[in-house]
C-alpha positions as CSV (number, residue, x, y, z in Angstrom):
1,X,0.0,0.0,0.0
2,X,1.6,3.0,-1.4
3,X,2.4,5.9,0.7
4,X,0.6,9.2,0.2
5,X,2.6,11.4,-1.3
6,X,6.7,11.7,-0.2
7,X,7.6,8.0,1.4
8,X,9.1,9.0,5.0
9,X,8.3,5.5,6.9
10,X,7.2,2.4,6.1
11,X,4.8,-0.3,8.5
12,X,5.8,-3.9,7.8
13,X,2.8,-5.9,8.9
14,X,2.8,-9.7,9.1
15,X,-0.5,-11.7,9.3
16,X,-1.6,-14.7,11.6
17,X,-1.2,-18.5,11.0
18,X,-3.8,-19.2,8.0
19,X,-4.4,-15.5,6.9
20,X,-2.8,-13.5,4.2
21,X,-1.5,-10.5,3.5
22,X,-4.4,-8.8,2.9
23,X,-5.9,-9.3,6.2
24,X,-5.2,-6.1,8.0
25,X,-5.4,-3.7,4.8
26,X,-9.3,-2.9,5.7
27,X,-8.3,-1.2,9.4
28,X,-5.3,1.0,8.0
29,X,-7.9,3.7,7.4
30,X,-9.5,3.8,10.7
31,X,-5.6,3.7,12.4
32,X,-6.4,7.5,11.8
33,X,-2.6,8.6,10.3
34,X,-1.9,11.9,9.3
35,X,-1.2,11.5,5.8
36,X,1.9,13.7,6.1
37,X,3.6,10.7,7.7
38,X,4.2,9.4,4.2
39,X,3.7,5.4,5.6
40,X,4.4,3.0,2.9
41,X,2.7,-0.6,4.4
42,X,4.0,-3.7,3.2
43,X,2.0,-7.2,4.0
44,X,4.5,-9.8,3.1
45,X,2.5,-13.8,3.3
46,X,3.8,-16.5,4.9
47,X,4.6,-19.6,2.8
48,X,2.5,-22.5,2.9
49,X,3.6,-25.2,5.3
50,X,2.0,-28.3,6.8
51,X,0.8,-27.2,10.4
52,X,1.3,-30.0,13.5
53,X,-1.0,-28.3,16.0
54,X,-3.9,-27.9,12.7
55,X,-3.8,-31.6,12.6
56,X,-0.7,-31.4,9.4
57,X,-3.3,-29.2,7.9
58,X,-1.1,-26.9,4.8
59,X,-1.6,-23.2,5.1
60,X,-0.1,-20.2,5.3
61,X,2.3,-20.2,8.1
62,X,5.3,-18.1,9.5
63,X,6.5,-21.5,11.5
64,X,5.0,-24.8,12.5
65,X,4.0,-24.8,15.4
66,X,3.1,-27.8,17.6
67,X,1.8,-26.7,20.9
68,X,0.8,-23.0,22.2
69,X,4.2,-23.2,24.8
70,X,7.2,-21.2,24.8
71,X,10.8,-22.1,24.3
72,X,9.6,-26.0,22.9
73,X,6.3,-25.5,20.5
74,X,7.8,-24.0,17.9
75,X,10.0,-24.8,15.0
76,X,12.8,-22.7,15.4
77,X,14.3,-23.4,12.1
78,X,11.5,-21.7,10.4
79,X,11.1,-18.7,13.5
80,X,14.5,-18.2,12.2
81,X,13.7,-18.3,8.2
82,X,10.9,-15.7,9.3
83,X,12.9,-13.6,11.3
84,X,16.1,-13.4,8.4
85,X,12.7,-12.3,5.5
86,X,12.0,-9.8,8.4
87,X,15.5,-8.5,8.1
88,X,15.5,-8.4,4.5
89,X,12.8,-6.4,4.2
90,X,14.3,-4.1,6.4
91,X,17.5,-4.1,4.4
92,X,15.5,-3.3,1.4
93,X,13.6,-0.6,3.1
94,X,16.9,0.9,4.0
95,X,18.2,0.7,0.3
96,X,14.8,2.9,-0.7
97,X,16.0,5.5,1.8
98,X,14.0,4.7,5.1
99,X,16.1,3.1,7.6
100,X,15.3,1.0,10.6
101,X,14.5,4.1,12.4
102,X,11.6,4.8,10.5
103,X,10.1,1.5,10.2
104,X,7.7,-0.2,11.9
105,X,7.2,-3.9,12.5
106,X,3.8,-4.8,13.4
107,X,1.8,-8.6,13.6
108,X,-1.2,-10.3,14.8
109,X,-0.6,-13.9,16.4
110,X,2.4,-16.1,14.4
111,X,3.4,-12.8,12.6
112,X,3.6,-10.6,16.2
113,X,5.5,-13.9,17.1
114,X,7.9,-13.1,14.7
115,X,8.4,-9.4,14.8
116,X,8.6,-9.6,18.9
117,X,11.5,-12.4,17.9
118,X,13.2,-10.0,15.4
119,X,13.0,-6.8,17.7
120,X,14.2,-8.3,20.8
121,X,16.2,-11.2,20.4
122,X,19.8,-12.3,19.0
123,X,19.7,-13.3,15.4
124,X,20.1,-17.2,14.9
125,X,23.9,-16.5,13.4
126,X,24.4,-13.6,16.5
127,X,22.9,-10.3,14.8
128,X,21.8,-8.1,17.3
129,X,17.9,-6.7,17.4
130,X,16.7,-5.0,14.7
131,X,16.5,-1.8,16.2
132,X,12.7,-0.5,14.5
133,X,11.0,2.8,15.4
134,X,8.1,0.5,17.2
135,X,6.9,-2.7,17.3
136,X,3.0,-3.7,17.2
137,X,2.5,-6.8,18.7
138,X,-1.2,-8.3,18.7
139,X,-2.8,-11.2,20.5
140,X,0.4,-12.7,20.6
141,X,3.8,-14.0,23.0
142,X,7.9,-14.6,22.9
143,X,7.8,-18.1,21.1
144,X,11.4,-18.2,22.1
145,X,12.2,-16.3,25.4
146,X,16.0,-17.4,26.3
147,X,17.3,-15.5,23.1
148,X,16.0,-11.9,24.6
149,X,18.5,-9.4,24.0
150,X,19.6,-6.5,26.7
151,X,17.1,-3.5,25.6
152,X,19.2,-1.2,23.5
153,X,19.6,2.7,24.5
154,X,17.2,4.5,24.0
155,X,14.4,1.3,24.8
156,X,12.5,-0.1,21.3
157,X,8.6,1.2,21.7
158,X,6.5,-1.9,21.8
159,X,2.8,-2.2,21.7
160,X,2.1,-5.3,23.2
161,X,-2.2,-6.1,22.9
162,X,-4.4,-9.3,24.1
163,X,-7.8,-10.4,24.0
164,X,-9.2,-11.4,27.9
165,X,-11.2,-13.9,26.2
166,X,-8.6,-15.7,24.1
167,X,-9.4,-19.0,23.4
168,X,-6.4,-19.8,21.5
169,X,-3.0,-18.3,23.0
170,X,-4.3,-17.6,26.8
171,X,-3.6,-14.3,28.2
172,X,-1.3,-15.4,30.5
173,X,1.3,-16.4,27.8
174,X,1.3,-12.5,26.6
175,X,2.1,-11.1,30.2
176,X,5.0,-14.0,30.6
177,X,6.5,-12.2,27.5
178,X,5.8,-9.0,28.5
179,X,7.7,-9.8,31.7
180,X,10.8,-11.7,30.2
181,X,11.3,-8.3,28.0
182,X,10.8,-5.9,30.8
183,X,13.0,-7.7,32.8
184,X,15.7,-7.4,30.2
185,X,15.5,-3.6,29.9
186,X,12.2,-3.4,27.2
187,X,9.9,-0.4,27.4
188,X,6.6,-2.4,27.2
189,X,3.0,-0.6,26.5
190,X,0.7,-3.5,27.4
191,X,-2.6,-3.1,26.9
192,X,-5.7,-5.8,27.6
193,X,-9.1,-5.8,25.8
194,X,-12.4,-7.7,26.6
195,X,-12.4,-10.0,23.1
196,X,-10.8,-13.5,21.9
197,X,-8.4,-14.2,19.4
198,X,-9.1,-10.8,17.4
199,X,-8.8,-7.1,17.1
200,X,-10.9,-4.6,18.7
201,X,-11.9,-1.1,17.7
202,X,-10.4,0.1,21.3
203,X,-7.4,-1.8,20.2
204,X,-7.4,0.0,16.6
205,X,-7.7,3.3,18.1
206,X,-4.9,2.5,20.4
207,X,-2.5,1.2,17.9
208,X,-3.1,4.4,16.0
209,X,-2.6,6.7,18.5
210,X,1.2,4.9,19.3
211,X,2.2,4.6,15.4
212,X,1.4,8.4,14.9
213,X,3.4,8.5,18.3
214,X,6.7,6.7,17.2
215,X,6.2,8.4,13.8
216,X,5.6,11.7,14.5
217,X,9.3,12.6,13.5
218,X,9.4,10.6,10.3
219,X,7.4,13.9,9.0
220,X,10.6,15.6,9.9
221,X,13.1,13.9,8.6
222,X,13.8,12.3,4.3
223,X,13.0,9.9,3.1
224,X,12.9,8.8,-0.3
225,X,10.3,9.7,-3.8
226,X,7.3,7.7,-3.7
C-alpha cells in the first residue's frame, strides 16, 4: 500500500497463521494517520507449510508450530527463516531511503511472534535486534524467550495487545512475555481488551494513537520519492 505522497516511513505488517496478507489492509484507514507521515505498508504472506497443531493441515504459516508453549512448541528453524525475511525487508527498506528508524514492524498472532522475535532477540547467526521505530504486537507471546537481548539505549517502543477472552493463546502467555522483555530492559506498552483471538476497535484506536506516536518525526526527517 503505497504511501501518500513523499515516502518517509514504512509499516511492515505480518499476518496470523492461515491468513494472508491482505488481512489487516481494511483497518489501515481507521488507524487514523496523518497523511503527512508518508507510511508505505508492506503485507509480506507467509509460505504455505503443513501445520502440526492444525492436525498437518497446509496453510499459510510463519512457522509450524506444535503446541501453544514457549521455548519448545515451535520450530525454530523456520522462526528463524521468518525472522532473516524480516530483516530483509528491512534491508531493502533501507536501500529505498528509510532506515530502521523509520520502520515499523507490526503482527497479529504467528506474525507478532515473529516481529517480537526479530526486535528483541539475538539473530540465529548472532545479529543483534533490529533496532525498528516501534513494534506492534497483537494477540500474541515470545515463542522463544532465552534469546531476549539486553534492551538497546534509547528502549525499542512496543505495543504489546491481548484479548481477555482468548481462546487460542491464553492471556497469561502474553504477560510472561511481557515480563521476560521488561525484565531485560524493554519499554513495554501493554494493553488488555475484553475480546478473543481478534482485534478490537479500542485496540485500533490505540494502535493508531502509538504509530502516529513513534512516527511523528518521520514527517521531519527524508525519506525517499514515492
Amino acid at each position: 500500500m503505497p504511501p501518500a505522497g513523499r515516502h518517509r516511513a514504512t509499516i511492515i505488517w505480518l499476518h496470523g497463521l492461515g491468513a494472508d496478507g491482505r488481512d489487516f489492509e481494511p483497518i489501515i484507514p481507521a488507524l487514523r494517520l496523518p497523511a503527512a507521515l508518508g507510511i508505505r505498508f508492506l503485507f509480506p504472506e507467509a509460505p504455505f507449510r503443513p501445520v502440526t497443531i492444525n492436525g498437518g493441515m497446509e496453510m499459510r504459516a510463519w512457522f509450524d508450530i506444535a503446541s501453544v508453549q514457549r521455548d519448545t512448541g515451535v520450530n525454530r528453524e523456520h522462526l528463524a527463516e521468518s525472522v532473516a525475511g524480516v530483516r530483509s525487508l528491512v534491508a531493502q527498506e533501507a536501500e529505498r531511503g528509510i532506515p530502521a528508524g523509520r520502520v515499523v514492524l507490526a503482527g497479529f498472532s504467528q506474525g507478532g511472534a515473529v516481529v517480537l522475535q526479530a526486535a528483541t532477540c539475538t539473530g540465529s547467526a548472532g545479529e543483534p535486534p533490529i533496532r525498528p521505530a516501534g513494534v506492534v504486537a497483537l494477540s500474541t507471546y515470545l515463542p522463544v524467550t532465552e534469546g531476549v537481548a539486553p534492551s538497546p539505549e534509547p528502549p525499542t517502543p512496543i505495543f504489546q495487545a491481548h484479548g481477555s477472552f482468548d481462546p487460542l493463546i491464553p492471556v497469561h502467555f502474553a504477560g510472561v512475555s511481557s515480563r521476560a522483555l521488561t525484565k531485560r530492559g524493554w519499554t513495554v506498552e501493554y494493553h488488555e481488551y475484553p475480546m478473543a483471538h481478534q482485534v478490537a476497535d479500542a485496540e485500533i484506536r490505540d494502535i493508531g494513537i502509538f504509530l502516529r506516536r513513534v512516527l511523528g518525526t518521520a514527517a521531519d526527517g527524508g525519506g525517499s520519492p514515492a
